[in-house]
C-alpha positions as CSV (number, residue, x, y, z in Angstrom):
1,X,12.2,4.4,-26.8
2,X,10.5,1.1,-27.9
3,X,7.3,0.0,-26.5
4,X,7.8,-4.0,-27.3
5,X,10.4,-3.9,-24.1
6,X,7.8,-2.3,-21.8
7,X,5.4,-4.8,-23.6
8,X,7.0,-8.0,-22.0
9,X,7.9,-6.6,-18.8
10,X,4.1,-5.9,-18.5
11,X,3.1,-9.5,-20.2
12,X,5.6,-10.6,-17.2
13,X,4.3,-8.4,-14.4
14,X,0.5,-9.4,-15.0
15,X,1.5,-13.3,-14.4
16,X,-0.1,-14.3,-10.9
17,X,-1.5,-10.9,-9.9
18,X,-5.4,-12.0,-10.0
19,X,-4.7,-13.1,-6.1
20,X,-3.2,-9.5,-5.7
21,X,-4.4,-8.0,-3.0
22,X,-3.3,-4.2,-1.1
23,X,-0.6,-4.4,1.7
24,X,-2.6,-4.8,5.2
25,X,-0.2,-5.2,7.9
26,X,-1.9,-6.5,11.1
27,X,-2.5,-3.6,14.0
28,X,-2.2,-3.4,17.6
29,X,-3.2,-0.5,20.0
30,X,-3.1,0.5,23.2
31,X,-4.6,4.1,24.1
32,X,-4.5,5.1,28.1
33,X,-7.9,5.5,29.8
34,X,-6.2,6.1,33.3
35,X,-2.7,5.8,35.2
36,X,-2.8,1.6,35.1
37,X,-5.8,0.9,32.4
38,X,-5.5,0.7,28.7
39,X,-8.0,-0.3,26.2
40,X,-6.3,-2.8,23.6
41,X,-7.2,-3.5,19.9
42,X,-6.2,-6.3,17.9
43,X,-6.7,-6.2,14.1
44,X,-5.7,-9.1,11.7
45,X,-6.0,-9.3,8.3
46,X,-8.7,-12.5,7.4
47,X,-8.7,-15.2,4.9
48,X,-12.0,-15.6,4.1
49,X,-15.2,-15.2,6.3
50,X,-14.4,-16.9,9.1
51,X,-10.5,-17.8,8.7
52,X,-7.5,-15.3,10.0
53,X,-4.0,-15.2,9.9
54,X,-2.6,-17.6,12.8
55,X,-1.0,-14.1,15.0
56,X,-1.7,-13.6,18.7
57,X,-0.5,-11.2,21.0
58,X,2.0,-12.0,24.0
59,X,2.1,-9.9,26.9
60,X,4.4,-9.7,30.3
61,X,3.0,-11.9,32.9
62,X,1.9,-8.6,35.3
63,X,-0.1,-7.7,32.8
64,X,-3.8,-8.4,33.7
65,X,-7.3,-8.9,32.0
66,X,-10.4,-7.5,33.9
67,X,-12.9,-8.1,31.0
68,X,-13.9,-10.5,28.5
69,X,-12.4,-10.0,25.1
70,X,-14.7,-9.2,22.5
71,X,-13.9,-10.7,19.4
72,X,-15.6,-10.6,15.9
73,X,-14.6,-10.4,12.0
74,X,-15.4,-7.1,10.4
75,X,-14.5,-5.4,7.0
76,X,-11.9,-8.1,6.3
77,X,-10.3,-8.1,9.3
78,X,-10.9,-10.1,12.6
79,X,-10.7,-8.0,15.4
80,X,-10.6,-8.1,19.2
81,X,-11.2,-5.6,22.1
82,X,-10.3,-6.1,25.8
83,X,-8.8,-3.7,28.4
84,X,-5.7,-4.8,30.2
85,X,-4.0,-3.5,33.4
86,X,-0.6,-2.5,34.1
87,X,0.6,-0.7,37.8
88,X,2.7,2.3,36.3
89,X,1.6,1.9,32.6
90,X,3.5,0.1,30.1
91,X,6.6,2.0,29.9
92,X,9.3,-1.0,30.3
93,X,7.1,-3.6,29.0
94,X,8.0,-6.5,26.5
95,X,5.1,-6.8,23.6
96,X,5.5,-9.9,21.2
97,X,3.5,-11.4,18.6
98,X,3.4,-15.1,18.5
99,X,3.1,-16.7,14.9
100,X,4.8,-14.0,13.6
101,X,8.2,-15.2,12.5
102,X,6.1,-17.5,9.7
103,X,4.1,-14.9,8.1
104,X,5.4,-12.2,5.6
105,X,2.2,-9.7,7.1
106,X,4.3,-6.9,9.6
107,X,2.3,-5.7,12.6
108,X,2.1,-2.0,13.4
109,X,2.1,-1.0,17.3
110,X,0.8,2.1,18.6
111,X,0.7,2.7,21.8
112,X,-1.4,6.3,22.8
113,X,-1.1,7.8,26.1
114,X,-3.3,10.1,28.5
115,X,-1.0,13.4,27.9
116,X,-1.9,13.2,24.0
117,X,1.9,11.7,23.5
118,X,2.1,8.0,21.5
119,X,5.0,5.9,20.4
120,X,5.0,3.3,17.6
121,X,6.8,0.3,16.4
122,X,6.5,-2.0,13.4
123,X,6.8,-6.0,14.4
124,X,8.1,-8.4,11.7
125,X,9.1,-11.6,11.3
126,X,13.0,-10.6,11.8
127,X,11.8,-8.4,14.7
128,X,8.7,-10.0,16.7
129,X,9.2,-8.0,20.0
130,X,9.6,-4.1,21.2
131,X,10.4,-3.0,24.8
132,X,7.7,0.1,25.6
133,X,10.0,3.0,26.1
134,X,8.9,5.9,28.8
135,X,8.7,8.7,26.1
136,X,7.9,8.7,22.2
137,X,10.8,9.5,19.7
138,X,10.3,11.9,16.7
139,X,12.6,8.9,14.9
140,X,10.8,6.4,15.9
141,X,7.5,7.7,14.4
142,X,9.4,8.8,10.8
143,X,11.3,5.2,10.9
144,X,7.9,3.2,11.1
145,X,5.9,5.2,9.0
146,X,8.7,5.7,6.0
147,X,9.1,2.0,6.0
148,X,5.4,1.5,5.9
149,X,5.1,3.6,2.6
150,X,7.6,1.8,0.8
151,X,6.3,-1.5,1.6
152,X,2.9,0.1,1.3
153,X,3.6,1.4,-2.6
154,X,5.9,-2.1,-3.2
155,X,3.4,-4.4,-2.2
156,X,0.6,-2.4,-4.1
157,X,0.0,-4.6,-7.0
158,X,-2.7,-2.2,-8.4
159,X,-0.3,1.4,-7.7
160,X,2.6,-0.6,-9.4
161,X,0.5,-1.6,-12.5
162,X,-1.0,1.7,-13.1
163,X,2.9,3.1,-12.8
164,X,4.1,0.3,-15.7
165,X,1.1,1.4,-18.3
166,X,2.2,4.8,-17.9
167,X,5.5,4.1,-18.6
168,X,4.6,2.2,-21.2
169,X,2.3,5.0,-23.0
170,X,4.7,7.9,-22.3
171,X,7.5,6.0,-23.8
172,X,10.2,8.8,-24.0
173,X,12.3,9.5,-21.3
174,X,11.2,13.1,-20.9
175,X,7.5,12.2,-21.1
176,X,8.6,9.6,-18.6
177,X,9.5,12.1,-16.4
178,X,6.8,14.4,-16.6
179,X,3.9,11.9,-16.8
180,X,5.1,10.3,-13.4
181,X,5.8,13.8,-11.6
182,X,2.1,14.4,-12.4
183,X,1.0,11.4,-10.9
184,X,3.2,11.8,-7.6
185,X,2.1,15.8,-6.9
186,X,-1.4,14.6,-7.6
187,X,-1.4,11.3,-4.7
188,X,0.6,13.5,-2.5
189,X,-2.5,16.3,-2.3
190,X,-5.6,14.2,-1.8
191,X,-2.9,11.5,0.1
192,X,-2.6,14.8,2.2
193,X,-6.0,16.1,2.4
194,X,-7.4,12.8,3.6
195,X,-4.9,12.3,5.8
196,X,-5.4,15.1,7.4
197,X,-9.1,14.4,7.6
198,X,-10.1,17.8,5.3
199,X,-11.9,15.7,2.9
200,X,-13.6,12.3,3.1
201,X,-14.4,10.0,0.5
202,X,-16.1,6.7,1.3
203,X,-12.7,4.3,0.5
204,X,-14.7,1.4,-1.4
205,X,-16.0,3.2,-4.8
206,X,-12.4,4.8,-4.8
207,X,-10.9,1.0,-4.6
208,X,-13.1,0.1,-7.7
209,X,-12.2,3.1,-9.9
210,X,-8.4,2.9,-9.1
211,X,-8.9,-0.9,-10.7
212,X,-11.4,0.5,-13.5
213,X,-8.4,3.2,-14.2
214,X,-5.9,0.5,-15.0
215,X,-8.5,-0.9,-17.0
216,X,-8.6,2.1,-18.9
217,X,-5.3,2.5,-19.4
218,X,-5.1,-0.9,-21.2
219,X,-8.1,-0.2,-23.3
220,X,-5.7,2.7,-24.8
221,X,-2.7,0.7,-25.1
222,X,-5.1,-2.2,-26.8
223,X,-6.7,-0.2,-29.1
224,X,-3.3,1.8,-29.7
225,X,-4.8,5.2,-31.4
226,X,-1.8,7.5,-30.7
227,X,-3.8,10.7,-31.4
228,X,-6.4,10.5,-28.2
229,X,-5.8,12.9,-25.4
230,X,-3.8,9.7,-23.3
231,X,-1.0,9.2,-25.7
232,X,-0.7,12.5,-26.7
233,X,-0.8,14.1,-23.0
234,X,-0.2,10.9,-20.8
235,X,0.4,13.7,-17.4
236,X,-3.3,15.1,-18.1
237,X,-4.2,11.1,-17.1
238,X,-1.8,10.3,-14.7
239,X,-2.4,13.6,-12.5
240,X,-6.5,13.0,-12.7
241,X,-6.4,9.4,-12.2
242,X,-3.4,10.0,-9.3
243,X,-5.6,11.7,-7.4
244,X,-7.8,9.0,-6.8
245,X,-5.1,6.9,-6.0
246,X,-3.8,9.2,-3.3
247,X,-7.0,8.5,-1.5
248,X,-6.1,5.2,-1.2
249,X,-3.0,5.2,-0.2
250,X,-4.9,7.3,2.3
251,X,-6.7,4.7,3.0
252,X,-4.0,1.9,4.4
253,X,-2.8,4.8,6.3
254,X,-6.2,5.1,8.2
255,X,-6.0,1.3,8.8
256,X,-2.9,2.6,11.6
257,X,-4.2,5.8,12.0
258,X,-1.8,8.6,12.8
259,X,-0.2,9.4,16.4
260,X,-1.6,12.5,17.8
261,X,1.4,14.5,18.8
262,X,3.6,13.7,15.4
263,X,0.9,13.6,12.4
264,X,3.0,16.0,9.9
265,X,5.8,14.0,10.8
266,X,4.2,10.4,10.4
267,X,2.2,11.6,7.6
268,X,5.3,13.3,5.6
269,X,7.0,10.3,6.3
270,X,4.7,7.8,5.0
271,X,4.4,10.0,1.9
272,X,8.1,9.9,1.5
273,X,7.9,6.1,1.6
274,X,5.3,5.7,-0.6
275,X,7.8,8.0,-3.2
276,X,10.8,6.2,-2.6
277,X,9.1,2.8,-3.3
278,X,8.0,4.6,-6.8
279,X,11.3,5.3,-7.3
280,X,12.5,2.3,-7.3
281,X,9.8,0.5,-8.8
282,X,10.7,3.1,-12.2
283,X,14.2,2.4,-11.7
284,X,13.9,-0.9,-11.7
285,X,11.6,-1.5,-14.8
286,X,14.3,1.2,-16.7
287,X,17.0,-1.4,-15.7
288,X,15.4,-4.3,-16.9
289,X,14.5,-2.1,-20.0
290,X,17.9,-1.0,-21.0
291,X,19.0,-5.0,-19.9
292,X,16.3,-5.9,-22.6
293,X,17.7,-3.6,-25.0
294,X,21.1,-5.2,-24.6
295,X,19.9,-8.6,-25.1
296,X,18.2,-7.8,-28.1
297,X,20.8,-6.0,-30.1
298,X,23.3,-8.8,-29.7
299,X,20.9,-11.0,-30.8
300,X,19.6,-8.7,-33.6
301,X,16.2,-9.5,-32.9
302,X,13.6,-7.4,-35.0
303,X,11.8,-5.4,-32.5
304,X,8.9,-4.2,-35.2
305,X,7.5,-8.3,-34.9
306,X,7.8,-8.2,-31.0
307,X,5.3,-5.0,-30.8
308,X,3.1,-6.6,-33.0
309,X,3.0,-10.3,-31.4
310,X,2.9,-9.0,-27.4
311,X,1.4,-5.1,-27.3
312,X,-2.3,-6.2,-27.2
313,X,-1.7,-9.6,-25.4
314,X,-0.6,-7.9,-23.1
315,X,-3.0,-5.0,-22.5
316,X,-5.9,-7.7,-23.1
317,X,-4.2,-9.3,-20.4
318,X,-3.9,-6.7,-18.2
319,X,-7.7,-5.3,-18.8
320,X,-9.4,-8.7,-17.9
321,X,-7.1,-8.5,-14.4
322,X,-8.3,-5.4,-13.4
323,X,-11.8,-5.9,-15.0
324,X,-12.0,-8.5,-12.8
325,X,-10.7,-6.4,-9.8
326,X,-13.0,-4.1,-10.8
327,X,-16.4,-6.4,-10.3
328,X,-14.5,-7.8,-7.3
329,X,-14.4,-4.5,-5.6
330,X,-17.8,-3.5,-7.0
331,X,-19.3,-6.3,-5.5
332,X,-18.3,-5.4,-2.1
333,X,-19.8,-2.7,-1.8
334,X,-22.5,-2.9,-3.9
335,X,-24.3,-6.5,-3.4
């Protein structure tokens, strides 16, 4: 298969992602302290230091506040605290979020109870409102969480880009295959282990080498030496560098956190998600490929002077991006 097609849907992908950023839905809690008293948590996504999106909570009228709410911005997020009061609980209660119908951000509810039992819904800006049911559904928990990997992995500019440079570099169909399975078994363990809280990595080093691995990548498509261990075994890369990358994916699953009574389910689900958006992110740069291919044989193009004019454009391209993620994500944690 030719690389020059891979080459400009790359060049292509790589326009306008230096304001890329990963998917961070907004997140609202309720867990039960007793019969009538829940504690609430509001987490939205900021712009900037002291800026967030314009999203705010609406409640049913016989819902009351007996405390101040404590508000502050935190890791990127302005959050608020407050504890509300509802005779009976919230079971046939009406949630809405104001503001969202002009946002693309969704909003993840989870509501956890006193009996270890929780229900969720995703908010969006086709859907702004739930009605609290008495009881959690097994459906309901997959639903949210499935959806929530998909847009999770679609919305992942960083995932998405490390996918097309594989792609690129395996070139063959088979080698296709194989180098992606390798990545996908290798996010789903450590996506699993840290899901599942049996290992812990701290999240902001593993942000900065996900970026530095793109980097890599490009380096080898730049300096195009086909007889290094990456083009000649692009799975050994993909599964080592996919393992880091299931820790974060990990990591926007921790931002919802996982309802007590249904985590295989919500964290099989999410998993699932996070594969089907893969799916048809390959399927769709295939498509395009094979349109490409079309195009050019009608038009008799010479494919030999495409390689040459776009392949290290476009990684040079790609490596300052991610370089630049790189520092970006360093620099949060560092200085």
């Amino acid at each position: 298969m030719s690389r020059i097609y891979f080459s400009i849907i790359l060049l292509l992908f790589s326009i306008g992602l230096a304001h890329a950023d990963e998917y961070r839905p907004a997140y609202l809690e309720f867990k039960q302290t007793s019969d009538n008293e829940f504690n609430m948590l509001w987490k939205v996504p900021a712009k900037g230091q002291n800026r967030r999106l314009s999203l705010y909570v609406e409640l049913p009228s016989d819902i009351t506040k007996p405390s101040e709410t404590v508000s502050a911005f935190i890791g990127g997020a302005y959050i608020e605290r407050s504890t509300i009061n509802r005779q009976g609980g919230l079971a046939g209660s009406k949630i809405g979020i104001r503001g969202l119908e002009r946002v693309s951000t969704d909003v993840l509810v989870r509501i956890q109870r006193l009996d270890g039992s929780s229900e969720t819904a995703r908010l969006n800006a086709r859907s702004t409102s739930f009605m609290v049911k008495g009881a959690p559904e097994l459906w309901s928990v997959v639903n949210t969480y499935l959806v929530f990997g998909v847009e999770h992995i679609l919305e992942g500019f960083d995932h998405l880009l490390f996918v097309a440079c594989l792609i690129f570099i395996a070139g063959t169909w088979r080698r296709i295959l194989i180098t992606i399975t390798g990545f996908t078994l290798a996010h789903s363990i450590t996506l699993t282990l840290a899901g599942l809280e049996l290992v812990r990595i701290p999240i902001p080093p593993i942000e900065a080498t996900i970026a530095l691995s793109i980097v890599f990548l490009a380096r080898e498509i730049a300096l195009d030496k086909r007889d290094t261990l990456t083009w000649r075994h692009p799975i050994a890369v993909s599964a080592s560098f996919g393992l880091l990358h299931g820790f974060g994916f990990a990591s926007a699953l921790a931002e919802i956190g996982l309802p007590q009574t249904e985590i295989p389910a919500a964290l099989l689900a999410f998993n699932v998600g996070v594969e089907i958006g893969q799916v048809v992110f390959v399927a769709s740069v295939i498509l395009i490929f094979q349109l490409i291919t079309q195009s050019l044989k009608s038009l008799k193009a010479d494919s030999a002077n495409w390689v040459q004019k776009i392949e290290k454009p476009m990684a040079y391209a790609i490596g300052s991006i991610t370089m630049f993620w790189t520092l970006e994500r360093v620099s949060g944690f560092w200085i």
